[in-house]
N, C-alpha and C positions, 0 to 999 in steps of 0.2 A: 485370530485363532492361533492359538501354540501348534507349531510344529513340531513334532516327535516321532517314534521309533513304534507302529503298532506292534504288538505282542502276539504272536499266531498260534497255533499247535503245530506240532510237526505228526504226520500221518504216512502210514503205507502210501498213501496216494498224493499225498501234497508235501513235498517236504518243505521246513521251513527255510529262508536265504538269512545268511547272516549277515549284519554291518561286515566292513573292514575287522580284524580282529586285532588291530593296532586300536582304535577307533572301543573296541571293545576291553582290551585293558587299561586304558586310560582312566575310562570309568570304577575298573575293579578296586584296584584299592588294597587287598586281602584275600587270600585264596578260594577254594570251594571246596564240595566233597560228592560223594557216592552213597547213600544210604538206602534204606527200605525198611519195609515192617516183615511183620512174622506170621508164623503161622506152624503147624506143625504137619508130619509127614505125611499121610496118605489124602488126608484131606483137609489144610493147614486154614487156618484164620476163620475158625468157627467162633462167632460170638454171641452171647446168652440172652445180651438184650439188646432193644432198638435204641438207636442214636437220635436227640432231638435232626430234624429236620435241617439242611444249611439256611436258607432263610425264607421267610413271609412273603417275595413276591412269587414264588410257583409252590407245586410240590414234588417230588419224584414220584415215576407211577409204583404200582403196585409190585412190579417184576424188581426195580431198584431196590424195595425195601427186604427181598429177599436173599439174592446173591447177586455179587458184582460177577461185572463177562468174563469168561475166559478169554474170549476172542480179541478184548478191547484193556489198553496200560495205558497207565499216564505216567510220565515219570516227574514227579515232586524232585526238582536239585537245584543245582546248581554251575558254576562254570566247567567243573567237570565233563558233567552233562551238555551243555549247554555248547562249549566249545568244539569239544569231541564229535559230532554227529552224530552220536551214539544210538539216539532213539531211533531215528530213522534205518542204520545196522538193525537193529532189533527185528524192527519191522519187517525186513529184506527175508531177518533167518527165518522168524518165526510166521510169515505169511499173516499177519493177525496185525489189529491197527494198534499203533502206538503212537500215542502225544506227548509231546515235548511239553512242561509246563514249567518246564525250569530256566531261573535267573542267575548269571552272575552276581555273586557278592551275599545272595539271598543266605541271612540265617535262619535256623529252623524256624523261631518265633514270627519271621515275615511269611514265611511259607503258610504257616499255619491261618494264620490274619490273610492270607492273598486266596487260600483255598475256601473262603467262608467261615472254618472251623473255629475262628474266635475272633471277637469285634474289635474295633478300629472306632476310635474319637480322637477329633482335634479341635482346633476353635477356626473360624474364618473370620478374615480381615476382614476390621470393621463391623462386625456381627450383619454383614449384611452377604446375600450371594447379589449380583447384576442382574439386571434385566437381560446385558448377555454381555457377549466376554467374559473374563479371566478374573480373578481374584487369588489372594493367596491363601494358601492353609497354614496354620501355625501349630505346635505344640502337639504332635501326636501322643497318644494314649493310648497302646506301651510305646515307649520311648523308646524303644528297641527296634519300632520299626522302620525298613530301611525300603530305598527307592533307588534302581541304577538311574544315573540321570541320562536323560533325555528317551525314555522308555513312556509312551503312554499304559495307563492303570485305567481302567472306565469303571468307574463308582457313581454312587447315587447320595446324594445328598438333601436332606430335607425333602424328599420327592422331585428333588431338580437333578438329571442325569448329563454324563459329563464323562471329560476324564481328567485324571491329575498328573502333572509331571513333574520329575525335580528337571528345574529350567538349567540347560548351561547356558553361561557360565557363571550366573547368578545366585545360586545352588537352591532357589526358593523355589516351593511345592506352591504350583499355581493348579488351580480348576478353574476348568473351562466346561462351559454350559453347553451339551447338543444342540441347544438353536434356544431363538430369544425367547423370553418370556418374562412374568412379572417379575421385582424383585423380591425377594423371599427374605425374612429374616433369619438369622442363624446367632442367637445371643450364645453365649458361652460354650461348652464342649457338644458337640454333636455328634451324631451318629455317621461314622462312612460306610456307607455301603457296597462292600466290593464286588462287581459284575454284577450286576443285576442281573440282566437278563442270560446269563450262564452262555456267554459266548465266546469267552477267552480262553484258550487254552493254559495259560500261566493265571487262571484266575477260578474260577466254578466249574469251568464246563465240563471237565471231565469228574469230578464227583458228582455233578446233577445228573452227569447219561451214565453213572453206573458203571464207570470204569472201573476195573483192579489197578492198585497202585506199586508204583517201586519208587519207596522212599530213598532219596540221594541225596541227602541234608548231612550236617555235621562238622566238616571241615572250617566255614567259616565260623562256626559255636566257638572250637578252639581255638580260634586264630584270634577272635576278639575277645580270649580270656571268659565267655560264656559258661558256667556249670555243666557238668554231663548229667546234670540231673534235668536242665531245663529240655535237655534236650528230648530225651526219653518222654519225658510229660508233655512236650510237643507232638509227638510223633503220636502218642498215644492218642492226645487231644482228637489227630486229625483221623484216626482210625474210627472214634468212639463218632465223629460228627459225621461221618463218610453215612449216606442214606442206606446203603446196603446191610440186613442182617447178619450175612455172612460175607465178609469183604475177602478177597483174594489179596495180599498184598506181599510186600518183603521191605525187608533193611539191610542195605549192601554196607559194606564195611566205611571206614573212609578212610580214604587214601594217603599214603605218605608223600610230603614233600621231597624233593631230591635230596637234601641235606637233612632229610630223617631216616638216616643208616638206623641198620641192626645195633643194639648197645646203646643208642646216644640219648643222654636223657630226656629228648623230644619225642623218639621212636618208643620211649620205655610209658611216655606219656599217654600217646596214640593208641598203643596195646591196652592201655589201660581201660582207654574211651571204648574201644571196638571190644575189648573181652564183658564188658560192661553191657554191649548192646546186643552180645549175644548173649550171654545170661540172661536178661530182659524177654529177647525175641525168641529165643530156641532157633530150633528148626531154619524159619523164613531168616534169621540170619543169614547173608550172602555175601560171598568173597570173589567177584570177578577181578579183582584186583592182583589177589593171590594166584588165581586160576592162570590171569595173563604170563604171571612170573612164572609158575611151579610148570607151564606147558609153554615155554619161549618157543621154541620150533615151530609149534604149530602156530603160535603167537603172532610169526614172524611173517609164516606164510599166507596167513591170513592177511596180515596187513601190507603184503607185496614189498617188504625190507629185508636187507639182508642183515644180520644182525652181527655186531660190530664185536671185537674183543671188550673194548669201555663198555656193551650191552650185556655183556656176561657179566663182568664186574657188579654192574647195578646191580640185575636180577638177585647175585648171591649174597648182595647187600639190603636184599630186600626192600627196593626202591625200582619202579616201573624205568626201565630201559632208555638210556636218553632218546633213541632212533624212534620212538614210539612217543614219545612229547613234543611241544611247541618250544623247546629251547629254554623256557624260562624254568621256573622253580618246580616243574613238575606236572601241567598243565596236559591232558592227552591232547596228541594231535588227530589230525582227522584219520587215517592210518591203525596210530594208536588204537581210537574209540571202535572200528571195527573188532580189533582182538579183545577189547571187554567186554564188546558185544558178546563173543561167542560165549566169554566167564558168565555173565549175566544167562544168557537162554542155557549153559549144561545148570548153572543153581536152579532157574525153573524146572527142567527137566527132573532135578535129584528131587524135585519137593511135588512130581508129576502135574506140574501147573502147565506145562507143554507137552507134549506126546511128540 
């Protein structure tokens, strides 16, 4: 059996534990971001028509296909997310549950492929799956998507259920079978199917129960030189498959790296991505990021720091405050992700998705 890192939700009432966070950039590679979808002002993210279905082994009931909860967020990101404890802050201000379903290193187009929203093929070693144990998977289909290692994925294959991992330190994608069974064939590219059974929080589960989303995607799009156009058609993708008629969602900005000051042709970049995503999104456009700078004080107080002279500097540089980061290139700290908490619930508040 492969041993690995299960993937949880983070909720009001269960928060998730993370690895070591040394243990966790190792893995990363390339940065993250903060994003969301849209919607507009008094009653934001009405849509006209129904979304096919996420997949053939269940359905959503009849209340999903109408409007997603107010009560109930997933947030779709990344290490941002991810590192920060963000969601679980969320969950504290706003009394209402929130799931973490976000991955370091994740770029949108895996997000989208990890929520259901678009398919996943590859080929298995040897066109065969085991009677049981492990085999590897070869050649994914898009090629873009990516896996943190040593993170189980639980997908289904040819009817054979399992999970998949990139193995360290071998960096090969093995699946492993939930218990034995006959050998199955698997000739040329096949079908993966991610969560089946809508149990994962980084995977279905919070589109099958009809959560409202805050998309938190983007960052690593840039970092690996990705289109801002894939990005957008991503995000749209997972709005349009989300089973809710009327989805509740938002698209937070993404964030700068410490050495994307004001002026600097990376920062002139970033403004570019983010003015681009609000044009798109209107409204559910969201700037907790902003919010954290443009209200430091309260920023500060929030996050039990006192805020240093170098933290003014940042702020007016337009870059998140070092005393509020992990040190490295811009990463929130645990601290930090409380103060975007608060930017995150007053942008719900302005767009009356909180009360």
């Amino acid at each position: 059996m492969v041993h690995g890192m299960s993937l949880k939700d983070v909720s009001a009432d269960a928060p998730w534990q993370l690895p070591s966070r040394r243990s966790l950039f190792r893995a990363l590679g390339v940065g993250a971001a903060v994003l969301g979808t849209a919607g507009c002002a008094q009653e934001p993210l009405k849509r006209s028509s129904s979304p096919n279905s996420l997949s053939s082994s269940a359905s959503p009931s009849e209340d999903a296909r109408r409007r997603s909860s107010r009560k109930k967020w997933v947030h779709v990101g990344d290490s941002f997310t991810r590192l920060s404890h963000l969601v679980p802050a969320c969950a504290a201000m706003t009394g209402f549950q929130h799931m973490d379903a976000s991955i370091p290193a994740d770029n949108s187009l895996t997000a989208t492929i990890r929520t259901g929203s678009d398919p996943l093929r590859a080929r298995v070693d040897g066109d065969k799956i085991p009677a049981e144990g492990s085999v590897e998977i070869l050649d994914f289909d898009p090629a873009g998507f990516r896996m943190l290692e040593g993170w189980e994925y639980k997908v289904e294959i040819h009817g054979v259920r399992g999970v998949m991992i990139l193995q360290p330190p071998t960096k090969k994608t093995l699946f492993t079978r939930e218990r034995e069974g006959e050998a199955v064939d698997a000739t040329g590219r096949v079908d993966i199917l991610m969560d089946p059974g809508h149990e994962q929080g980084i995977g279905t589960e919070g589109f099958h129960h009809n959560y409202s989303v805050v998309f938190a995607l983007g960052r690593n799009d840039i970092d690996l030189g990705e289109p801002v156009d894939d990005l957008v058609k991503n995000i749209r993708t997972m709005i349009e498959k989300h089973p809710a008629d009327e989805l509740r969602y938002v698209v937070t900005e993404i964030p700068a790296w410490q050495d994307e000051k004001n002026g600097t042709p990376e920062r002139e970049e970033l403004d570019a991505w983010n003015g681009r995503l609000k044009q798109e999104f209107g409204d559910a456009f969201i700037e907790p990021f902003r919010w954290l700078i443009d209200h430091r004080e309260k920023s500060f107080a929030l996050a039990g720091q006192e805020m240093t002279d170098e933290d003014r500097a940042a702020g007016d540089e337009g870059v998140i405050p070092v005393s509020l980061t992990l040190g490295d290139r811009g990463h929130l700290s645990e601290a930090g992700g409380k103060a975007c908490a608060a930017g995150v619930v007053e942008e719900l508040k302005r767009l009356n998705l909180v009360r």
